[in-house]
C-alpha positions in Angstrom: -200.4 61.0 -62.0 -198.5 63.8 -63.6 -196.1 65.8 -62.8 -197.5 68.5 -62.1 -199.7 66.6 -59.3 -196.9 64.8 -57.7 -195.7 68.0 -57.7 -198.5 69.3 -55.8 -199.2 66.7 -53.5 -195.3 66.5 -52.5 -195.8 70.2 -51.2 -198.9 68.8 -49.1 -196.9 66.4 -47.4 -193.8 68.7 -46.9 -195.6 71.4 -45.2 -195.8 68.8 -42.4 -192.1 68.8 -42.2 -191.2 72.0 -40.8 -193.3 72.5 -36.7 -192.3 76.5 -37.0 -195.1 78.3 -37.8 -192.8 80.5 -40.4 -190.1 79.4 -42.8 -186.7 80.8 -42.1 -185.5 82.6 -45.0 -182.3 80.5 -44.9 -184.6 77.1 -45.6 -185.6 79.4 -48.8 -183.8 78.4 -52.3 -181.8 80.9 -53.5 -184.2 82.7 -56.2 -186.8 83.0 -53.3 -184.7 84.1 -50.7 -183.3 86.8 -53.1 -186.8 87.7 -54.4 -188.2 88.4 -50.7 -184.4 89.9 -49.9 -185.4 92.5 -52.8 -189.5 92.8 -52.0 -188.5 94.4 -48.4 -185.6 96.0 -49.7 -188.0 97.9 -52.1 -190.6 98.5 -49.4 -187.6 100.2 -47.3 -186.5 102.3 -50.6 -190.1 103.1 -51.3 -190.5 104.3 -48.1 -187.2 106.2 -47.6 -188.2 108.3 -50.8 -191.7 109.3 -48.9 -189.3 111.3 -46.7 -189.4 108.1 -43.3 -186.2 107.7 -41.7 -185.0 104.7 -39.6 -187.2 102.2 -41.6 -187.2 98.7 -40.6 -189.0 95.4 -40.8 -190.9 94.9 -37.9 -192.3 91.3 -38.8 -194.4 89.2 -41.3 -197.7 87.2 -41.3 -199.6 85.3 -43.4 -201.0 88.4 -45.0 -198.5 91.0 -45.0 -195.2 92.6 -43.8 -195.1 95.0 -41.4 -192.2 98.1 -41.3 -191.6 100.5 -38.8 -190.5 104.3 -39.4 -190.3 107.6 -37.9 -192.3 110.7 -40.0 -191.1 114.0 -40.5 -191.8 115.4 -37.0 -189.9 112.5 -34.7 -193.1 110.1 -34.7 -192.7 106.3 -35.1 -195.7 104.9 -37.4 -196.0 101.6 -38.6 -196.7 100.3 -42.1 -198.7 97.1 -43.3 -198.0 95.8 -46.4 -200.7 93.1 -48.4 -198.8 90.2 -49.7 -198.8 90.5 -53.5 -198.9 87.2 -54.3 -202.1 86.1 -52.5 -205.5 86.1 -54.4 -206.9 89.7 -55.2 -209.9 89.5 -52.6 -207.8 88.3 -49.8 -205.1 91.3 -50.4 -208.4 93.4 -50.3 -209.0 92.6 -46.5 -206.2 95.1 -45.7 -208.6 98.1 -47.1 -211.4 96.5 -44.7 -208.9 96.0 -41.8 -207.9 99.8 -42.4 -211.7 101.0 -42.9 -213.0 99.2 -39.2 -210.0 100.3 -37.8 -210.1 103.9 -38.3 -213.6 103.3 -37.0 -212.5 102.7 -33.2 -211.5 105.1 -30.5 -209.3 103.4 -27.9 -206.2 104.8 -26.3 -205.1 101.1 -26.2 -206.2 100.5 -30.0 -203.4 102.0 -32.8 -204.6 105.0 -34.6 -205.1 104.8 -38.1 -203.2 107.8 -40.0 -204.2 106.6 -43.8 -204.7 103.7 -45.9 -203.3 103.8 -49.8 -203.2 101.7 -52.9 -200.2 102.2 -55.3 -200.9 100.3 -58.5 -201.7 96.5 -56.8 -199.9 97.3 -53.4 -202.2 98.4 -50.2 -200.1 100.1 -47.8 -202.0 100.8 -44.2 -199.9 103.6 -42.1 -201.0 103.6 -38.4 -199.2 105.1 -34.6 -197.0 102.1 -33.5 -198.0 100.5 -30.1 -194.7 101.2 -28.1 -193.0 98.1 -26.6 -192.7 94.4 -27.0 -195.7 91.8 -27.6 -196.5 89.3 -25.0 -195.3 86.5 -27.1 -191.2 87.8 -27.3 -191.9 88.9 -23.4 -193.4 85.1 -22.8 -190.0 83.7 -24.7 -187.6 86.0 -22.7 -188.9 85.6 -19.3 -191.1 82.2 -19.5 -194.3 82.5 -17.3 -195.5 86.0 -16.7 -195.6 87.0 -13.0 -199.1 86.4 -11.9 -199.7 90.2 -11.3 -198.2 90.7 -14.6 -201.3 88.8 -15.7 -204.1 90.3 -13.4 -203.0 93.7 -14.9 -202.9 92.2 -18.9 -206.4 91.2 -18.0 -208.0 94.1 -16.7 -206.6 96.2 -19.2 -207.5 93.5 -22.1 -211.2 93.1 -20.5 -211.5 97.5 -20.5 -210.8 96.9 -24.5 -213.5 94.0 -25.3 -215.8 95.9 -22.9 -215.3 99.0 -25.4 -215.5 96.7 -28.4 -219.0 95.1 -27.3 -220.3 98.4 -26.3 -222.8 99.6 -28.7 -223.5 103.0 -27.5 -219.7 103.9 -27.9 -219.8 103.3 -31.8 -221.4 105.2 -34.1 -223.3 101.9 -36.2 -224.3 100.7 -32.8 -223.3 97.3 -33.3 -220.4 95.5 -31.3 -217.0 94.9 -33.2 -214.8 91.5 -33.0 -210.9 91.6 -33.4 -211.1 88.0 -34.5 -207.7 87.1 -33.4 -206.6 88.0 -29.5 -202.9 85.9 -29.5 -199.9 86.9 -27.2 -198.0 88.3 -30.3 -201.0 90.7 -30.9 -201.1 92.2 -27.7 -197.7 94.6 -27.4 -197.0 95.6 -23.5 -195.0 98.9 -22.9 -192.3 98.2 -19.6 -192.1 101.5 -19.0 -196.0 102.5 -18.8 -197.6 98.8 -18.1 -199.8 99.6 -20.7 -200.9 97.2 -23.5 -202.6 97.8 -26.3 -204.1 95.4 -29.3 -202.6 95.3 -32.5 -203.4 93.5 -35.8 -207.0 94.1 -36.8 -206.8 91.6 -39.8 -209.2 89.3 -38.7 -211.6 92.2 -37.3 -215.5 92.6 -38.2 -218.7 93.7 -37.1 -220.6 91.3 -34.8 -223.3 89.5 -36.3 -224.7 88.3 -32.8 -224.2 90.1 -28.9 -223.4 88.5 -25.8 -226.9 86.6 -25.5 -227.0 85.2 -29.5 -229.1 87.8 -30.7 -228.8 89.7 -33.8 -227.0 92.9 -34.0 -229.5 94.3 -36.8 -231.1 96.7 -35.3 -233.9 97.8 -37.6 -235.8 96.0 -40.0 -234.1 96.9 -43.5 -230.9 96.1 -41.8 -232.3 92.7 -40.8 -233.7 91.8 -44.2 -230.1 92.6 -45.6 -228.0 90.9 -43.1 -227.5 87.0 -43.6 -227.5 85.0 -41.1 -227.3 81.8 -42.5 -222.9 82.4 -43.1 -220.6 83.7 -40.7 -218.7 87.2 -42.2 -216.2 85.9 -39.2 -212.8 85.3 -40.0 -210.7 82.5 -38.8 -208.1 84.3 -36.7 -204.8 82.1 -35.4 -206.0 78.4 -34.7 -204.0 78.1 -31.6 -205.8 80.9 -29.6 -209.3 80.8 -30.8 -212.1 79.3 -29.3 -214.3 76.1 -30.9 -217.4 78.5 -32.2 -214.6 81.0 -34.7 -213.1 77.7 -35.8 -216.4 75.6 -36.8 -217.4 79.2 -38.6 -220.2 80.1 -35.7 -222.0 83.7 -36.5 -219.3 86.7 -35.2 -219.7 87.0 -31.7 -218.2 89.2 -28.7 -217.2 85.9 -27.3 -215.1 84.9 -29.7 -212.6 87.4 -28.3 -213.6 86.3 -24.8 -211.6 83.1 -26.0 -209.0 84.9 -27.3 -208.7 86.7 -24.0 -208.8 83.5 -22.1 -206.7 81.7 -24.1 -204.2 84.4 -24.2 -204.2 84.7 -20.9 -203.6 80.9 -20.2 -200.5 81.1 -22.6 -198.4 83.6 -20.4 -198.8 82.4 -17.2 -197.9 78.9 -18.1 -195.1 79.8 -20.8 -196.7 78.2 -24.2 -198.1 79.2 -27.7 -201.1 77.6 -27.5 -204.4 77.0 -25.6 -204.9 73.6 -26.0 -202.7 72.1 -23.1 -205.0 73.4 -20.6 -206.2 70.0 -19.4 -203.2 68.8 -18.6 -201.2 72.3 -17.4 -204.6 73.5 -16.0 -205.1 77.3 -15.5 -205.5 76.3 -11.4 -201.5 74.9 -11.4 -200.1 78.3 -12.6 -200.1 80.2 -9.2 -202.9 82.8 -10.5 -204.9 84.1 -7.8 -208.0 81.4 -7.6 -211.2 83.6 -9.2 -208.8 84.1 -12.1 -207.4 80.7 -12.1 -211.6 79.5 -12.1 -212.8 81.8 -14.6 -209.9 80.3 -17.3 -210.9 76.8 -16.1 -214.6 77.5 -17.3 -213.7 79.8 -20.5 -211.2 76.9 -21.6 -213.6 74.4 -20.9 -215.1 71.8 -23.8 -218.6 72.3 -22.6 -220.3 75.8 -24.5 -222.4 76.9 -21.3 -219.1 76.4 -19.1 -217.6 78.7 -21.6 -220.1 81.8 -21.2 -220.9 81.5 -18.3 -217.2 82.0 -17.3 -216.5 84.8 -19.6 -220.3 86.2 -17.9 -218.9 85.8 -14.4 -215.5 87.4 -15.8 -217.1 90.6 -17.2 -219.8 90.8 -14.0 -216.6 90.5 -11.3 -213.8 92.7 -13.3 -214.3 94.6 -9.7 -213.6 92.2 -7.8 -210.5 91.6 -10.0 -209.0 95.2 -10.0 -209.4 95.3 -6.4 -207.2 92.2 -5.7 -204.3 93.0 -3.1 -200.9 91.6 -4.9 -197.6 91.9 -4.2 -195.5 95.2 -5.4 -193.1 93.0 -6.4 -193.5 90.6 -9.1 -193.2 86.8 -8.2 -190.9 84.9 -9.6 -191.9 80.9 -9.7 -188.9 78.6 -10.4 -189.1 75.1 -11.3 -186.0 72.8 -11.4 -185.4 71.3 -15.0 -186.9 67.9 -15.2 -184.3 66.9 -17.8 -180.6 68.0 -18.5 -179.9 71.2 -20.4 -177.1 72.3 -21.6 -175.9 76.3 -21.6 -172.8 77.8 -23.8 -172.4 81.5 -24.8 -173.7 82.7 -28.0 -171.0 82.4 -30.4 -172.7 82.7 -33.9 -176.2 83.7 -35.1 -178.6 80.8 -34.8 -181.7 80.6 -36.5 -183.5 77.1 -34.8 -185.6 75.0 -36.8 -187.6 71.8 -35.1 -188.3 68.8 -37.3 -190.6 66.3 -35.8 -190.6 62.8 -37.3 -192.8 59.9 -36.0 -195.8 62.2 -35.6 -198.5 59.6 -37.2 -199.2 58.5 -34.1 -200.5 61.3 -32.5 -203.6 61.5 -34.3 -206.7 60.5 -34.0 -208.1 60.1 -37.2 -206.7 60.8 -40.5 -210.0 63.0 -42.0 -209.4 65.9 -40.5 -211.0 68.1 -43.4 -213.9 69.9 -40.9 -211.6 73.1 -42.0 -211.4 72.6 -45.4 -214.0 75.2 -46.8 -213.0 78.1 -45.4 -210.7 79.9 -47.4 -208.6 81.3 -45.2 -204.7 81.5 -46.0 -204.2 81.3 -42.2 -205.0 77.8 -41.8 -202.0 76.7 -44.3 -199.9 78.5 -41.8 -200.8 76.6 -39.1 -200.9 72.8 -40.6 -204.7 72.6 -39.7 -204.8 69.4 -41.8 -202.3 67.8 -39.8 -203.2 69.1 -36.2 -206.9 68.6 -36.5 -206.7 65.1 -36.1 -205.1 65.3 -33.1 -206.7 65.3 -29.2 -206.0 68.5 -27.7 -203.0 67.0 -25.6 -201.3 66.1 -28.6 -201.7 69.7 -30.4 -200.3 71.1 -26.8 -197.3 68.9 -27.4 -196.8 69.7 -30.8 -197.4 73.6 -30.1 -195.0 73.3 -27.0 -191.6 71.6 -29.6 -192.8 74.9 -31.6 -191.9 76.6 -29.2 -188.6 75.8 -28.8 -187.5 77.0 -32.6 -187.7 80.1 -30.9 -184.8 80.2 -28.8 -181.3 79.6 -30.1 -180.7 75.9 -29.3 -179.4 72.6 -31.0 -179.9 68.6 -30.0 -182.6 66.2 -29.9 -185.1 64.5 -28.3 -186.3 60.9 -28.6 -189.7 60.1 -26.6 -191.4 57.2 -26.1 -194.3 55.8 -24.5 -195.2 52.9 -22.6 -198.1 51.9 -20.9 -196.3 52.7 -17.6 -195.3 55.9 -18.2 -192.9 58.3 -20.4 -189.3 57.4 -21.4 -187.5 60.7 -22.7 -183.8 60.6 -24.0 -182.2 64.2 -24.6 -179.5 66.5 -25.0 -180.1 70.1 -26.0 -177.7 72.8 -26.3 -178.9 76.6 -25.3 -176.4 79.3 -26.6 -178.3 82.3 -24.7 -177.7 81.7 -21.2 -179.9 84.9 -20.0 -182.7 82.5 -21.6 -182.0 79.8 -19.5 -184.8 79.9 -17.3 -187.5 80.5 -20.0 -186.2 77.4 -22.0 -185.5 75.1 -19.2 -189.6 75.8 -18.3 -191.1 75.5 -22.2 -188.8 72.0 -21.8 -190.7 71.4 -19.1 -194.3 72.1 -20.7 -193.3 69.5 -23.4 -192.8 66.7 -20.5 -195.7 67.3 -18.6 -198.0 67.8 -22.2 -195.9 64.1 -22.7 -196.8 62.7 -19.3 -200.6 63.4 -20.0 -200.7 61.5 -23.4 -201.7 58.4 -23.2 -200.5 56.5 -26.2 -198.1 53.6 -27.2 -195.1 55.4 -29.6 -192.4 57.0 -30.4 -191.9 60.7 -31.2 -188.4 62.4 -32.4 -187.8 65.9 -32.9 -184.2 67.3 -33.7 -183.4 71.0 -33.7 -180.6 72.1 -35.7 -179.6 75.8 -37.2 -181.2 76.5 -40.6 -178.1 78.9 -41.4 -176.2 75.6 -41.9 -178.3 74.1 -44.2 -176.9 73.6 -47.2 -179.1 74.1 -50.6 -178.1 72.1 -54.0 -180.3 73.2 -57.1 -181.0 71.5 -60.4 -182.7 72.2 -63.6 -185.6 69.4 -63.4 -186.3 66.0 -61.5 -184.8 64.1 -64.4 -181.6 65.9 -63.4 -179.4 64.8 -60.9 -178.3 66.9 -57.5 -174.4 68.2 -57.9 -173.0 69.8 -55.1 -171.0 72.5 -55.5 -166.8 72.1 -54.5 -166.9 74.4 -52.3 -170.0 73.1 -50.5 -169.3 70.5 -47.7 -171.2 69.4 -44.2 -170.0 71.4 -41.4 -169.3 69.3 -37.8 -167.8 70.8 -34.6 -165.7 68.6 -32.6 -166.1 68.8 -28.3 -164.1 70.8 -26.4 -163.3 67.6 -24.3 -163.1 64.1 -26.1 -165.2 61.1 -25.1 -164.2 58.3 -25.1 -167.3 55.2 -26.8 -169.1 53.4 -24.3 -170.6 50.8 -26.9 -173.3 49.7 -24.5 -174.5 53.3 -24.2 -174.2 54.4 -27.6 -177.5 55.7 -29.2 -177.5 54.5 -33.1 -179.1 56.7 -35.7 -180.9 53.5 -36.5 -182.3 52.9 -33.3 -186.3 52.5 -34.6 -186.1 51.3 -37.8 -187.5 53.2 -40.7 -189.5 56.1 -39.6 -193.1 55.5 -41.3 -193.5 59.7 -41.2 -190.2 59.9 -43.7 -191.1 58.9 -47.9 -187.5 59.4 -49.5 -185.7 56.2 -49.8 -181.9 56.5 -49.9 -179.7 54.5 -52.0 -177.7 51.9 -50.9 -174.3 53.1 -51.3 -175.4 56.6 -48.8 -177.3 54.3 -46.6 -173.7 52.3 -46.3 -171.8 55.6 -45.8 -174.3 56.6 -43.1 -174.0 53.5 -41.6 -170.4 53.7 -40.9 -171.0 57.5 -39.5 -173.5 55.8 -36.9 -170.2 54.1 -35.8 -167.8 56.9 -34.7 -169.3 58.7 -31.2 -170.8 61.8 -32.0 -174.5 63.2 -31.7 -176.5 65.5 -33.8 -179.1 65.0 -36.9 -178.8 64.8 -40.8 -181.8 65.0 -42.5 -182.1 65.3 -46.5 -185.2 67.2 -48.2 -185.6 66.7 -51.7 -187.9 68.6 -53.6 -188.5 68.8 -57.5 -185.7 71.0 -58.2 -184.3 71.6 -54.5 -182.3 69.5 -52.4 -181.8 70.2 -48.8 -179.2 68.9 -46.0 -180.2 70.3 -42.6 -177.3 69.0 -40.2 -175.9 69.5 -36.7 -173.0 67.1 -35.9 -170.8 67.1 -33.5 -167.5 64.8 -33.0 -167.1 63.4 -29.6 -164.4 60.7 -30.4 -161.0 63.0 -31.1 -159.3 60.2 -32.7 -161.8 59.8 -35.6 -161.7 63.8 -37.1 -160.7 62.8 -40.8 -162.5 59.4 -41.1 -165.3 61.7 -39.9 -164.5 64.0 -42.3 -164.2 61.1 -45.0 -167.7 59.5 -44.2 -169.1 63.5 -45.0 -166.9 64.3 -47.9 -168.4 60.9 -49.5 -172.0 62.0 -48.7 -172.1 65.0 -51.0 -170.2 62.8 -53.8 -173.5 60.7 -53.2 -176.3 62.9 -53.6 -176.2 62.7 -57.9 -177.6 58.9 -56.8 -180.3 60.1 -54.9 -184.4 59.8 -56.6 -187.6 60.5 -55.2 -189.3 63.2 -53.3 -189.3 63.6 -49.9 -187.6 63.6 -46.7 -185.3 61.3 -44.3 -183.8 62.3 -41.3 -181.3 60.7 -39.0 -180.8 61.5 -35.2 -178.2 60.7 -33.2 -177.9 61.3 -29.4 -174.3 61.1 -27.0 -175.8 58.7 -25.3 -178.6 56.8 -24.0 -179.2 58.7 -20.6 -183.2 57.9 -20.4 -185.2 60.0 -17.8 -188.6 58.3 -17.1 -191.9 60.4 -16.0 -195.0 58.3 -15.0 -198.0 59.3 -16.8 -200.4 62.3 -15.5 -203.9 63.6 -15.8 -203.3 67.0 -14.7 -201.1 68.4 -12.8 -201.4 69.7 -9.2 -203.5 72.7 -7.9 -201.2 75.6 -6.8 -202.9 79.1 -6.3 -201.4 82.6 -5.8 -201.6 83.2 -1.6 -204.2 85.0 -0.5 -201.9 86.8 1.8 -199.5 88.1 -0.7 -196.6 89.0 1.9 -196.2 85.1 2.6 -194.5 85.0 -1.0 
């Protein structure tokens, strides 16, 4: 093999390392942290000297950025930026996204104001959708109220109706937005409106509501091609099973996207796929809602349109549904331990999961491979679509929690009678309490409603922390720089060992998910860390010319501060001994504190009451 292809096929395995959908800019080396640091500030610049004021960087996907400014008269507009270094005809898509666009008419659909090319950079300008996206709202607040969700679903269902309607577009064909997710739909507090964002993945249907063909005279038919899908793939969590095995475009693709968007609020996740196990009837949704998302999530294709049919035929019924002025607020007590501190330094949460082999089901997993879509790098499809649905929920729902600003572990392993979870997580937001305490929750019952024999890890630690030590080339060893050493807190109150409770960082044995073999003399440094009480990970990444040490320690044992200190001063003397490419991580808990849940199918029934006034 040569270089160049152990190169490439240590990047295929690393991807798998990180469960955030996006890299945090801090888990960047320093030349590409400074090159995307000076790409947006350029954007800012270029746009300052266009005569917008109060530019700012409103967020980045797997195509573009996207800034936010106000125009000469007061107005805020938004601006969508094609990545530059993606393949010519997928920066192109940004001129199509602009061109079917501009070509709806939607007070809940962003206006486009103009669409421009300076030498290889597209820039799309379009109004800005005022408010937050359902996604941040999800993360603040956990589960949406259940009339929060009647009114997103009405007002969601009024758009797709517009969108299939042929007689309100001037081609009279139907038009798919490809990609209905809680961060593409932004809700405004102060209105209740919503509108949809992000037409990126938006085309013309190829086929109606009933599978027939949308060419609607003969030369049109004889051009059109039926035989390939001009669909694209959208965000793999949300859509439904026909956009992912490349069906022909369809209005019900974005019934799925509804559905599953839908699902994803009221039960506080990112994804769709836990809906067997946290079924759309347990989430205290009034029961013909609860039904319809039962059917439109289901496996079976016929369930599926039929319950988007009976959706569409009974919005009536929906819109006339007597709920409670107030919202509702559904509390569930923690079903493990978390803890709460105040904020006291900028966190940016990163999730590493080891011991994920397990959770697949095969090890193919290529039925993606052919579609060249730079979405499906973004999501890990290789990894996640060998997995049961369950086990993508689970994944999906440890996701999750890099979004809040939080540090531990948990260790989680199954047995034929039931779930055994170890933890100890630290939330430094307490006004996110209750949103975090009910994603941890979503992870146990996903967990409870896997039936498998394993063990999964997953430590969280603050990517600001990470230190990065660079080299010239793999023949080259890794020299830290003096001034670079692992940081460790020590308790507010010390604890004193309990040997028979301690949890050891080598509690499993090797972890068959890690491939970077550490030498002796760090293993026997690490091995006398595991000694002195103190939880928190380590976890080494070594790439050709990049090492990374991701850490969150803390010291519980007072008494041990500077041999603590020692065992971590002697680690970065170490790392010029270190070969290979890979990762290895190390996880270490306060103590073994095990909570055990008995295995579930599903969980219980629970509807909103018919008499609202009961609540």
């Amino acid at each position: 093999m040569t270089a160049s292809q152990s190169e490439k096929s240590t990047e295929q395995k690393l991807q798998h390392f990180y469960i955030a959908e996006e890299q945090s800019i801090y888990l960047l080396n320093h030349k590409d942290a400074t090159k995307l640091k000076q790409w947006v500030d350029l954007c800012q610049q270029q746009l300052k000297h266009l005569g917008y004021k109060n530019i700012a960087l409103l967020g980045k996907g797997a195509y573009g950025f996207v800034f936010c400014g106000n125009n000469s008269v007061g107005d805020e507009v938004v601006f969508k930026f094609s990545r530059l270094n993606l393949p010519q005809h997928v920066q192109d898509r940004l001129s199509e996204e602009a061109d079917i666009q501009s070509q709806l008419n939607h007070t809940q659909i962003p206006y486009v104001i103009d669409y421009q090319k300076i030498k290889r950079q597209s820039i799309l300008q379009m109004t800005r959708a005022p408010g937050i996206d359902l996604e941040q709202l999800s993360q603040q607040q956990g589960p949406l109220s259940p009339e929060l969700v009647v009114s997103i679903a009405i007002q969601l269902a009024d758009i797709l109706i517009y969108l299939r309607d042929v007689n309100a577009h001037t081609n009279n064909k139907p038009y798919v937005h490809g990609d209905i997710k809680p961060s593409n739909v932004v809700f405004d507090e102060e209105t209740g409106l919503v509108q949809l964002i992000d037409w990126g993945s938006s085309v013309i249907a190829q086929l109606d509501v009933d599978g027939q063909t949308t060419s609607n005279n003969i030369m049109d038919l004889m051009s059109s091609d039926l035989q390939h899908s001009n669909a694209r793939l959208g965000d793999v969590y949300f859509i439904g099973p026909e956009q992912i095995n490349g069906g022909l475009s369809s209005p019900r693709f974005d019934e799925q996207g509804l559905a599953a968007t839908l699902y994803a609020i009221a039960s506080g996740q990112s994804c769709r796929y836990g809906s067997n196990v946290i079924t759309p009837n347990s989430l205290g949704l009034p029961k013909m809602l609860a039904n319809v998302l039962m059917a439109m999530l289901s496996d079976d294709e016929q369930q599926r349109c039929q319950g988007g049919d009976y959706f569409f035929n009974n919005l009536s019924y929906l819109k006339q549904l007597v709920l409670s002025d107030k919202p509702t607020v559904i509390k569930s007590e923690p079903l493990i331990p978390v803890w709460t501190k105040p904020k006291k330094e900028a966190i940016d949460t990163v999730v590493y999961g080891s011991r994920k082999s397990f959770l697949r089901e095969e090890s193919n997993g290529e039925s993606l491979d052919d579609i060249d879509d730079v979405q499906l790098e973004k999501y890990y499809k290789n990894y996640l679509m060998g997995m049961g649905d369950n086990e993508k929920a689970f994944i999906a729902a440890l996701s999750r929690l890099g979004h809040f600003p939080v540090v531990g572990g948990l260790a989680i392993r199954w047995a034929k009678e039931g779930v055994y979870i170890d933890s100890n997580l630290t939330l430094f937001e307490p006004s996110l309490k209750t949103s975090f305490e009910s994603a941890v929750n979503n992870i146990i019952h996903l967990a409870q409603g896997i039936f498998r024999i394993g063990v999964f890890k997953s430590c969280l630690f603050n990517a600001r922390n990470t230190l990065h030590v660079e080299r010239e080339d793999q023949n080259t060893p890794f020299y830290a720089l003096s001034d670079q050493s692992i940081a460790f807190e020590v308790s507010d109150v010390a604890d004193m060992d309990d040997i028979t409770r301690l949890h050891s960082y080598f509690e499993d044995g090797k972890d068959p998910d890690e491939y970077l073999y550490l030498p002796d003399e760090l293993m026997a440094v690490l091995a006398r860390l595991n000694l002195i009480h103190h939880t928190g990970c380590i976890i080494f990444e070594v790439l050709p010319t990049h090492l990374k040490i991701h850490s969150y320690l803390m010291l519980l044992n007072h008494d041990k501060e500077n041999e603590f200190s020692q065992c971590l001063a002697e680690i970065m003397t170490l790392l010029p001994t270190i070969n290979g490419i890979g990762i290895s991580g190390f996880m270490k808990l306060p103590y073994k504190d095990t909570r055990f849940f008995e295995h579930i199918s599903s969980l219980p029934e629970r509807f909103y009451p018919k008499n609202p006034k009961l609540i």
